[in-house]
N, C-alpha and C positions, 0 to 999 in steps of 0.2 A: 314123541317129538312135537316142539310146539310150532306152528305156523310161523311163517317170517312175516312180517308186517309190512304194511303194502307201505308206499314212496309216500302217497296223499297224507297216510294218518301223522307219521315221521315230521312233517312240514310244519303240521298246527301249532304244535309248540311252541316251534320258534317264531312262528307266526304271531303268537300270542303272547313273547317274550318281549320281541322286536315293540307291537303295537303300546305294550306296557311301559317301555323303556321309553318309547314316544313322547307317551301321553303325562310321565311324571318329568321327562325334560321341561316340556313344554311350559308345565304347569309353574317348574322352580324358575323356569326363565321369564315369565309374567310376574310373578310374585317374590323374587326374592331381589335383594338389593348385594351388588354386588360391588366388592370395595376392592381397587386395584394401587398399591401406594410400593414408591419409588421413590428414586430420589436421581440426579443428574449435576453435572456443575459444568459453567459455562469457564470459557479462557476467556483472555486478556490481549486487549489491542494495546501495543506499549512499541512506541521507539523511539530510538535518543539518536541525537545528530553529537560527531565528535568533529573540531576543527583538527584535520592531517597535514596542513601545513598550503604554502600561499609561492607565489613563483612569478617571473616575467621574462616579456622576451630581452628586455636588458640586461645588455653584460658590462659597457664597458663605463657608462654614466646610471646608475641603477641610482634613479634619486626617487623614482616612483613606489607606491605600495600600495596592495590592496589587500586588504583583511577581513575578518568576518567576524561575529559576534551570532551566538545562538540563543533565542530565546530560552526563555523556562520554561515553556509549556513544549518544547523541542519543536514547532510547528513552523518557526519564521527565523530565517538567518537574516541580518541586516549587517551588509556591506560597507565598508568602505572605501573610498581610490583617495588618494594621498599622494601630493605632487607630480599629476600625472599629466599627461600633452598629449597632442593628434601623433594619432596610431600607435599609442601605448597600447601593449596587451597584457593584460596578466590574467593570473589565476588563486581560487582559492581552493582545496580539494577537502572534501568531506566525507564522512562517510556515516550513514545509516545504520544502526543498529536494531536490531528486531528484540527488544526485550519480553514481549509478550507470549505468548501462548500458540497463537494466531497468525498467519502468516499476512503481509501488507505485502497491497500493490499502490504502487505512484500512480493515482490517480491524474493529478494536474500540477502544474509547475507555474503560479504566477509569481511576477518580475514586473516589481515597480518602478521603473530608472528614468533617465531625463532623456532627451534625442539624443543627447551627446555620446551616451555610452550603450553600446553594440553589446549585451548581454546574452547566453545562451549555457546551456546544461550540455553536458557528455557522459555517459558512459563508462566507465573506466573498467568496470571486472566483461564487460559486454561490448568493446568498441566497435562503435557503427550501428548499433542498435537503437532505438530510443528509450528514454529513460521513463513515457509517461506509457505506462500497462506494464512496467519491470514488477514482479514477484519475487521478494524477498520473504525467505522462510526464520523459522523460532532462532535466536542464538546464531541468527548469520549477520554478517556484515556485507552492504554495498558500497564502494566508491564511486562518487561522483565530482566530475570538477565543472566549477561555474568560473564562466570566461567573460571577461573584461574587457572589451576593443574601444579607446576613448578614437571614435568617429566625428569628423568631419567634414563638412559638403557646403561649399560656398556655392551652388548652382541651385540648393533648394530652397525651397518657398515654403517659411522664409527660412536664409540663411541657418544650417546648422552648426554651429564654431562651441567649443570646449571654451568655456569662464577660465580667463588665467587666476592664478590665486585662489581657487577653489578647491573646499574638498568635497566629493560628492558624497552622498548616501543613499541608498536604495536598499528595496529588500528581496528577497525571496522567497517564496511562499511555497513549502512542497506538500500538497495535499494528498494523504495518505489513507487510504480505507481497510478493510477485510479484502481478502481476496476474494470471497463469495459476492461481493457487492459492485465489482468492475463488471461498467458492459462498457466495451469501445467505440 
């Protein structure tokens, strides 16, 4: 019968396995060049604004309109009010489309108009919500309607009165980014 081998001698081996396996990592990891190749593809920021149609509170003299016109870069709607008087209201409703890849939040909502006209953004798939930090995703649609109050106030300084025989123009400006890119 041969002797069984003590625990100590059993160890060295791997001892010396282990130390070897070490010392040649080591050595390819200082000296060797290592090459890591991939590849990745980024989406598309893309939205298109659609005109969905335009409305007032007139019913029974409806001489007033307001309409819209959408640029071509889709970034700027530019309005107009057409035979309108104090305390006309109307509307123009739009909607957003997310063509891209990437989903857009409304960053900001500028509106260039004269005192005359009482201009403001709503909501429509969200009411009561606001429209600037809304999140629209790939292939969805949002409605929104921008509202028209032609305003007047003979008490302020100076006077603000509606031009008779005027058609106004203004615009709006709906800036839209990545969703990753909104801080509130």
């Amino acid at each position: 019968m041969k002797p069984i081998a003590k625990p100590k001698i059993l160890i060295l081996p791997i001892i010396a396995i282990v130390a070897l396996a070490t010392i040649g990592i080591t050595f390819a990891w200082y000296n060797q060049a290592f090459q890591v190749t991939g590849s990745f593809s980024t989406g598309k920021v893309w939205a298109q604004w659609s005109f969905h149609g335009y409305g007032d509170n007139e019913v029974e003299k409806n001489i007033g309109i307001i309409t819209a016109t959408i640029s071509k870069d889709f970034q700027t709607v530019t309005m107009t009010a057409t035979n309108v008087y104090p305390s006309y209201a109307g509307w123009v409703w739009l909607d957003i489309h997310v063509m891209g890849t990437i989903p857009l939040i409304v960053q900001d909502v500028k509106i260039t108009a004269p005192p005359e006209l009482e201009v403001w953004v709503e909501n429509l798939d969200f009411p009561g919500k606001p429209i600037i930090g809304m999140q629209i995703h790939p292939c969805h649609e949002r409605g929104i309607k921008v509202w028209v109050h032609v305003f007047e106030d003979d008490n302020a300084e100076p006077p603000i009165q509606p031009e008779q025989l005027t058609t106004y123009t203004f615009t709006v400006e709906f800036v839209l980014i990545q969703w990753n890119g909104y801080v509130p």
